[in-house]
C-alpha positions as CSV (number, residue, x, y, z in Angstrom):
1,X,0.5,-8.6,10.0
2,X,0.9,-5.4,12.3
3,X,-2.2,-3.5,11.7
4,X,-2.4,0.7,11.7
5,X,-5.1,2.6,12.1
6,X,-5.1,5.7,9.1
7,X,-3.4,7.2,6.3
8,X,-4.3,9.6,4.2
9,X,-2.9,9.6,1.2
10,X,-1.2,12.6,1.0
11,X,1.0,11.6,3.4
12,X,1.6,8.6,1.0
13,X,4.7,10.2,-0.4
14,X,6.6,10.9,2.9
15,X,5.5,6.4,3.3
16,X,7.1,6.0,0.6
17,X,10.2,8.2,1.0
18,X,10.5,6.6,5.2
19,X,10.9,3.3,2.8
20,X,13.6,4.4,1.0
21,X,15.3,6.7,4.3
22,X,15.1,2.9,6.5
23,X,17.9,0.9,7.2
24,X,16.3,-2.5,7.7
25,X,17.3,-4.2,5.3
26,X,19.6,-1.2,4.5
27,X,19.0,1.2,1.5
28,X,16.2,-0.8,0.0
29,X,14.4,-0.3,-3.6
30,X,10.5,0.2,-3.4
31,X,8.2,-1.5,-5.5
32,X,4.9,0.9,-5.4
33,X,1.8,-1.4,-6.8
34,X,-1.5,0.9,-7.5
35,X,-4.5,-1.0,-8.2
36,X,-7.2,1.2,-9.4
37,X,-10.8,1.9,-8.2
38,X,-10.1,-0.7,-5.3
39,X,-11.9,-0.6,-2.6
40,X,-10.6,-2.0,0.5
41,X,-14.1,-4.0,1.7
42,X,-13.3,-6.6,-0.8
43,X,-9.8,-8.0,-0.8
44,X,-9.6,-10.8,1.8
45,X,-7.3,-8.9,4.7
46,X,-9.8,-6.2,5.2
47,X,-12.8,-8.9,6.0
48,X,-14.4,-9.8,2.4
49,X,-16.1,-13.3,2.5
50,X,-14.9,-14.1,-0.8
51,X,-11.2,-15.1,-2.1
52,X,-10.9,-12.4,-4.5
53,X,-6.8,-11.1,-3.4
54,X,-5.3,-14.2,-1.9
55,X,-2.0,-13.1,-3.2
56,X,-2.6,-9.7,-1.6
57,X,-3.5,-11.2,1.8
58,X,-0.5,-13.5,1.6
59,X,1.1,-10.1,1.6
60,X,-0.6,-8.6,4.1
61,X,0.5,-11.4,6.9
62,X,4.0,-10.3,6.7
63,X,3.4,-6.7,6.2
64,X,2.3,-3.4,7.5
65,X,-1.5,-3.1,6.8
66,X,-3.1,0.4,7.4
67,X,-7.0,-0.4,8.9
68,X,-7.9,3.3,7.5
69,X,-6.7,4.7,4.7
70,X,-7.9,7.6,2.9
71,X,-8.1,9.0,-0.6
72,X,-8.2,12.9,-1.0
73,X,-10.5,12.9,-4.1
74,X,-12.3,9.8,-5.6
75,X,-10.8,10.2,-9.3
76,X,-7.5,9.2,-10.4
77,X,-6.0,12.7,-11.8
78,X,-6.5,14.1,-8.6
79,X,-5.8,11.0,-5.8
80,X,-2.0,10.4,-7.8
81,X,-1.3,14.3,-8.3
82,X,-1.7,14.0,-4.2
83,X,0.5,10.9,-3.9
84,X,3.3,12.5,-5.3
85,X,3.5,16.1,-4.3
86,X,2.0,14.8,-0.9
87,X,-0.4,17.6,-1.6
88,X,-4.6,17.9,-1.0
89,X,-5.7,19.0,-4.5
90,X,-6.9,22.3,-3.6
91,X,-3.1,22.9,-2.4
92,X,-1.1,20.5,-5.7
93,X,-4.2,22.1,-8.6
94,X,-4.3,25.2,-6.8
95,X,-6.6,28.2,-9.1
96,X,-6.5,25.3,-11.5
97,X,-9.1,23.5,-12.7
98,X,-8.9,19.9,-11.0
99,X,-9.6,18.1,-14.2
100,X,-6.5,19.6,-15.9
101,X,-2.7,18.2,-15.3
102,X,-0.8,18.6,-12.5
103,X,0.6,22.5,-12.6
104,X,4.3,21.7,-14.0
105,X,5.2,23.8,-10.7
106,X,4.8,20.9,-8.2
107,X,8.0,18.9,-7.0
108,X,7.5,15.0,-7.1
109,X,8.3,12.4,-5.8
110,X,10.0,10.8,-8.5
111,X,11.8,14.1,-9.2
112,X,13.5,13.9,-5.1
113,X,14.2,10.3,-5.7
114,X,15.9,10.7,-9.1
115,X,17.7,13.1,-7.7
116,X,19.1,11.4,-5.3
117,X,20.4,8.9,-8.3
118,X,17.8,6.4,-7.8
119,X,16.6,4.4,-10.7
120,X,13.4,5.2,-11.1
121,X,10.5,3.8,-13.5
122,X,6.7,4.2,-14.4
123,X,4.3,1.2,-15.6
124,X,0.9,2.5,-16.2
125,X,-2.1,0.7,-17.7
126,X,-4.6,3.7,-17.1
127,X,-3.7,6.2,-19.6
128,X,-5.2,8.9,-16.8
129,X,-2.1,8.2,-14.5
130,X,0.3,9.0,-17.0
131,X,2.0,11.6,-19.3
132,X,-1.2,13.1,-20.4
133,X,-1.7,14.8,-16.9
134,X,2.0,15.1,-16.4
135,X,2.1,12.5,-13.6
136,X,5.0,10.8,-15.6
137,X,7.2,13.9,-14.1
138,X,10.1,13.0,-13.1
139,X,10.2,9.8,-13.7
140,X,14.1,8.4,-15.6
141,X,11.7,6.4,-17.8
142,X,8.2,6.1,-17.5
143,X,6.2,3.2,-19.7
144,X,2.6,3.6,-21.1
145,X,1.9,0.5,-21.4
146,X,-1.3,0.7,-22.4
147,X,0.4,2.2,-25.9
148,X,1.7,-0.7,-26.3
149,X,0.4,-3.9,-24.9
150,X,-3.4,-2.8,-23.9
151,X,-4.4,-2.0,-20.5
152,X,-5.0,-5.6,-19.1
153,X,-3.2,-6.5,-15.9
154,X,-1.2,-9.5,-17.8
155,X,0.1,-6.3,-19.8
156,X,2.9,-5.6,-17.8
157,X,4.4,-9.5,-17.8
158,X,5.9,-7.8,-21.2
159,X,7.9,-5.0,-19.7
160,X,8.3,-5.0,-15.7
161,X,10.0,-8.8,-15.0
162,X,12.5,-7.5,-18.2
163,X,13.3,-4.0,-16.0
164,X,13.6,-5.3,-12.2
165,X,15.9,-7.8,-13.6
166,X,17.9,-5.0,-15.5
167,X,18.1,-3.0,-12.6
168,X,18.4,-5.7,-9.7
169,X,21.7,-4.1,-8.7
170,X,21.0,-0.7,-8.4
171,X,18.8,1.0,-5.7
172,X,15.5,1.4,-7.6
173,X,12.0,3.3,-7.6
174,X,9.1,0.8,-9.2
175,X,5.7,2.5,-9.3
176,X,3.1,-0.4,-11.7
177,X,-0.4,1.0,-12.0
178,X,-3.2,-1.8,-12.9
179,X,-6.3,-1.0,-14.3
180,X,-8.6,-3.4,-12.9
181,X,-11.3,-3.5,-12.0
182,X,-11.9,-0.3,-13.0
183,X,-14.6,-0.3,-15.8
184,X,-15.3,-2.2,-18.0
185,X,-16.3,-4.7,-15.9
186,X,-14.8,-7.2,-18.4
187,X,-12.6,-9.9,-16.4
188,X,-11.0,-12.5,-19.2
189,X,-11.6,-16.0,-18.6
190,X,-11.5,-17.8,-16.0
191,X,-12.1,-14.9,-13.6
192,X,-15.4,-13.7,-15.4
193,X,-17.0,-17.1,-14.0
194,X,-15.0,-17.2,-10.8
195,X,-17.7,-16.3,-8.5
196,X,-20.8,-17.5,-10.6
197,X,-22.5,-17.3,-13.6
198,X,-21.5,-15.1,-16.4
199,X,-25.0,-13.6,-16.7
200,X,-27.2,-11.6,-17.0
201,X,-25.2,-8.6,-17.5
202,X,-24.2,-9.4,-21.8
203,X,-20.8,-8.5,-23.0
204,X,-22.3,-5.3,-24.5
205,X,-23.7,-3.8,-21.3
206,X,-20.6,-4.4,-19.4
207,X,-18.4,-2.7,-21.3
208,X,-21.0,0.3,-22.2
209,X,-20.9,4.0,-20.8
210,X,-24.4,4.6,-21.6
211,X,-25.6,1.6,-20.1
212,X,-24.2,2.4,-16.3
213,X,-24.9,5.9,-17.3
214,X,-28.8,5.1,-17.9
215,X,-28.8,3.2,-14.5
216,X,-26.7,6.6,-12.7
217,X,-29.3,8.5,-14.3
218,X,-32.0,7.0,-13.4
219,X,-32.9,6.3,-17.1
220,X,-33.0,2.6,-16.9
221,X,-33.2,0.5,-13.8
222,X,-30.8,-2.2,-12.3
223,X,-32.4,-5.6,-11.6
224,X,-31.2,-7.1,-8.0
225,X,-29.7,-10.1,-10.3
226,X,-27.5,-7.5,-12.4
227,X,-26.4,-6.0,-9.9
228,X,-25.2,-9.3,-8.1
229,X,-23.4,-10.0,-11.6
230,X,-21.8,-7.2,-11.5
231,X,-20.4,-7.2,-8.4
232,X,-19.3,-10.7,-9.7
233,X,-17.2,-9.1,-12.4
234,X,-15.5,-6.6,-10.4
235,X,-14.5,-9.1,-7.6
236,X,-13.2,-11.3,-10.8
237,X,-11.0,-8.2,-11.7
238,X,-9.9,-7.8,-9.1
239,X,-8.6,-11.8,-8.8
240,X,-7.7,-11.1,-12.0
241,X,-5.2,-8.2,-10.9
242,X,-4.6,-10.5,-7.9
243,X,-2.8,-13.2,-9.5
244,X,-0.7,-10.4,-10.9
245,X,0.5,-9.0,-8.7
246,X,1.3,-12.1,-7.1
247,X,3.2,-13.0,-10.4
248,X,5.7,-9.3,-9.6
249,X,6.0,-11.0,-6.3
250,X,7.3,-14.1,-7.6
251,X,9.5,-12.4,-10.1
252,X,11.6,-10.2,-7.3
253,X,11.4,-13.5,-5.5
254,X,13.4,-15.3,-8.5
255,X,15.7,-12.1,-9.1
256,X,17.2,-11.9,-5.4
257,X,15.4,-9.2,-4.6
258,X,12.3,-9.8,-2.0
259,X,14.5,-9.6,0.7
260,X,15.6,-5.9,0.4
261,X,12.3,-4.6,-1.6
262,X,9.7,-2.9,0.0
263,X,6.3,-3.4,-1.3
264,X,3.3,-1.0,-1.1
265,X,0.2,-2.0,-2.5
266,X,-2.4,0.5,-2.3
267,X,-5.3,1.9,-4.5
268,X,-6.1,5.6,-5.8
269,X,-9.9,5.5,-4.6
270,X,-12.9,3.2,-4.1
271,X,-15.8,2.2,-6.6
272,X,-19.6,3.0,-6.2
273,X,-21.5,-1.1,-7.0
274,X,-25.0,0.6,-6.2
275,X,-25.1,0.8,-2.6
276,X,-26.2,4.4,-3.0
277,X,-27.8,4.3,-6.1
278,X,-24.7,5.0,-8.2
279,X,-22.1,2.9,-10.5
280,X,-18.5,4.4,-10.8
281,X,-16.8,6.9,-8.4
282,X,-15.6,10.7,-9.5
283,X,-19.5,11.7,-7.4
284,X,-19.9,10.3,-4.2
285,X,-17.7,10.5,-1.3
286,X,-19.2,7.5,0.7
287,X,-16.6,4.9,2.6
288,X,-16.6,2.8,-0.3
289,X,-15.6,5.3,-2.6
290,X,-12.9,7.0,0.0
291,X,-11.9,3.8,2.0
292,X,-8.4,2.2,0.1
293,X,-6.4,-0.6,1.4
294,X,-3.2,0.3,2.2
295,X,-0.1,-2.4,3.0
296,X,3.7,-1.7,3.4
297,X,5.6,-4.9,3.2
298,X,8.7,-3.6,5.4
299,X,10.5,-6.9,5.1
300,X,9.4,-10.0,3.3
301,X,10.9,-12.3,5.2
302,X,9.5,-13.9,8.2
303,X,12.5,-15.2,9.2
304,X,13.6,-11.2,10.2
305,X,10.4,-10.9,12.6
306,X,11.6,-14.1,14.5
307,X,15.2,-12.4,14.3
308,X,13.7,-9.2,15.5
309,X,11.4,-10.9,18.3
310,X,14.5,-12.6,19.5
311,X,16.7,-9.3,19.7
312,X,14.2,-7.6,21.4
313,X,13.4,-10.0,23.7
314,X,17.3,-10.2,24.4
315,X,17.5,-6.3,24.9
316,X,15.0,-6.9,27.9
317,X,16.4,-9.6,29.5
318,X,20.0,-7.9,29.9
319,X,18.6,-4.9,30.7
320,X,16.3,-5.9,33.5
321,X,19.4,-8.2,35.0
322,X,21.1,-4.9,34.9
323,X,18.5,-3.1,36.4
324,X,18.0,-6.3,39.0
325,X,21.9,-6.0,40.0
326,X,21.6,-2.2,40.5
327,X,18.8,-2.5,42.6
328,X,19.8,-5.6,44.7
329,X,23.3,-3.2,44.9
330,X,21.3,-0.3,46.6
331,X,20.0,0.9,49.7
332,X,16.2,0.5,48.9
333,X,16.1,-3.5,48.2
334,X,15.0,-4.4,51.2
335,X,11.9,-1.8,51.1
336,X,11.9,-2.9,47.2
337,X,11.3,-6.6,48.0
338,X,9.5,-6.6,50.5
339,X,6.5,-4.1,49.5
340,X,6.1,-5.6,45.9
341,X,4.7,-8.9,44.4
342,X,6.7,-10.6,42.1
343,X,3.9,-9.4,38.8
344,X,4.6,-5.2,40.3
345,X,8.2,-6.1,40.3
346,X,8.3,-7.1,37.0
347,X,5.9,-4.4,35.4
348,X,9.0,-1.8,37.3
349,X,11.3,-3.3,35.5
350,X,9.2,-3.4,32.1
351,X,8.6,0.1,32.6
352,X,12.2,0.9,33.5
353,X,13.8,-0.5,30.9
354,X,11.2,1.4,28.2
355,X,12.1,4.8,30.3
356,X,15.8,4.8,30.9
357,X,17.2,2.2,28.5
358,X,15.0,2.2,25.4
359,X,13.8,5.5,24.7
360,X,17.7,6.8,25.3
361,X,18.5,4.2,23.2
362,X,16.4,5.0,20.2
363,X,17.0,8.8,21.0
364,X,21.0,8.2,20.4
365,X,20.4,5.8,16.8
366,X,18.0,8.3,15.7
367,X,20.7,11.3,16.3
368,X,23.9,9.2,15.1
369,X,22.4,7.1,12.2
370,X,20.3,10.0,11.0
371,X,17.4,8.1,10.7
372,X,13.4,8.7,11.9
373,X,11.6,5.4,12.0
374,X,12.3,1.8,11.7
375,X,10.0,-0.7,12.7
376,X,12.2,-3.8,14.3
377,X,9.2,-5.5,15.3
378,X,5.2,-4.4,16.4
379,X,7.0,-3.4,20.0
380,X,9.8,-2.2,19.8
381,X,10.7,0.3,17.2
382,X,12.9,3.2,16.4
């Protein structure tokens, strides 16, 4: 897992192009996984005590994994309208109200990709991240699946295995949008006993505006033992999401496809559990609403990191006998060898190497292969 330190999300759809533009593996699809109102303090990469993602962290070891990432508005209409114009909202809603859909004058994401004859397809279960706030733009299909199958993350087993392996041959676009655990707080079975009791929060209150609204309001206070239960339910939502998206994982996986699919998984915003006195998002702007985790699984293979390691490590060696022969070759390797130790002689040639061979190096791909940025391995990218 190679750790980086921010995003902000509006930069999320020039990440997401820079995984289509790189050529390791070469010309690979995207699989774009947004969990909604997940905060990035409890999913097991980022540091949470319990097991609530450990399909996500398996993920995460073999991935990019952004430390700080940043949402640009803590409600969905707003956070996606920025991931694909790669727009702050004041810029992508301009005059326009922010709760009203995207102005049908922004380019997408989807529209550049499509475009460019990618295959490119929408699952939503959050009926706010779809066609009714023209985030479906773009898009050569787009699938509300909350229509059709509900908006439960075991909703898209009906339609998203059927479509990657429909399209496994040709270059795709995959953006899936999970509910959880976004109210209600409602995990099914076994995940709304996962982390302890089922109580006292009743069926009722969990899935009941008013209720959190009372508490938001100040209406109706929020026992220390609710509030532990309901923390309970989220982090079983959010297993709950878990073990689905662990389940797209193992369908690219059976379709041929892990290998040269790169998979983000990433959230729209964060979720208020009464730390500061409120339940929800859309208000506060605190680190738990505005934190997200953020992981870019490059290649899913750890074989190609070993590969990588091994190139690299044969790109130094050659080049620091090359610089050793030119140097033993000249006129200063007797003042050379004599005034260093063996550690400042090798730290030269670390050095020299990264200066006149590397950065040349990378300079020349980047102009001839038209390409920006690949990472080849934590050191040693292009």
């Amino acid at each position: 897992m190679t750790s980086h330190r921010a995003l902000h999300l509006p930069g999320a759809a020039a990440l997401l192009a820079l995984a289509l533009a790189c050529t390791a593996p070469a010309r690979p699809s995207v699989v774009l996984i947004t969990i909604d109102t997940l905060r990035a303090d409890h999913l097991g990469c980022y540091g949470y005590g319990r097991p609530t993602t450990p399909h996500i962290d398996a993920l995460a070891k073999e991935s990019l994994l952004f430390e700080r990432a940043y949402t640009p508005a803590v409600y969905t209409l707003a956070a996606m309208s920025s991931v694909w114009t790669s727009q702050y909202p004041e810029r992508h809603h301009d005059a326009a109200s922010f709760s009203e859909p995207l102005p049908r004058g922004r380019l997408t994401l989807a529209q550049l990709l499509s475009a460019q004859g990618i295959q490119t397809a929408g699952f939503v279960a959050n009926p706010i991240a779809g066609g009714l706030n023209g985030l479906d733009r773009g898009f050569t299909e787009f699938h509300e699946v909350w229509r059709e199958f509900g908006s439960r993350g075991d909703s898209f087993r009906q339609v998203v295995p059927g479509w990657l392996k429909a399209n496994k041959d040709r270059r795709f676009f995959a953006y899936v949008h999970f509910r959880e655990p976004h109210f209600p707080y409602d995990p099914p079975p076994p995940f709304d006993t996962k982390f302890g009791p089922d109580a006292p929060l009743t069926k009722e209150q969990r899935r009941d505006t008013a209720f959190f609204t009372d508490v938001n309001q100040g209406r109706r206070s929020i026992s220390d033992a609710e509030r532990e239960h309901l923390v309970r339910l989220y982090d079983g939502s959010l297993a709950f999401a878990d073990q689905e998206v662990g389940g797209i994982r193992k369908v690219l996986e059976a379709e041929g496809l892990l290998g040269r699919t790169v998979i983000i998984v990433a959230a729209d915003h964060g979720e208020g559990l009464m730390e500061h006195g409120w339940i929800g998002h859309n208000v506060q702007l605190y680190e738990i609403n505005r934190d997200l985790p953020d992981l870019l699984g490059i290649t899913s293979q750890p074989w190609k990191g070993i590969f990588g390691l091994l190139v690299v490590g044969a790109f130094y060696l050659i080049a620091g006998l090359v610089i050793h022969i030119l140097i033993t070759w000249s006129k200063f390797e007797k003042k050379i060898f004599e005034r260093t130790t063996l550690l400042q002689y090798s730290v030269f040639q670390f050095f020299a190497i990264t200066v006149l061979v590397s950065m040349p190096v990378k300079l020349l791909i980047r102009q001839v292969f038209r390409i920006k940025y690949v990472m080849v391995t934590p050191w040693f990218n292009i």
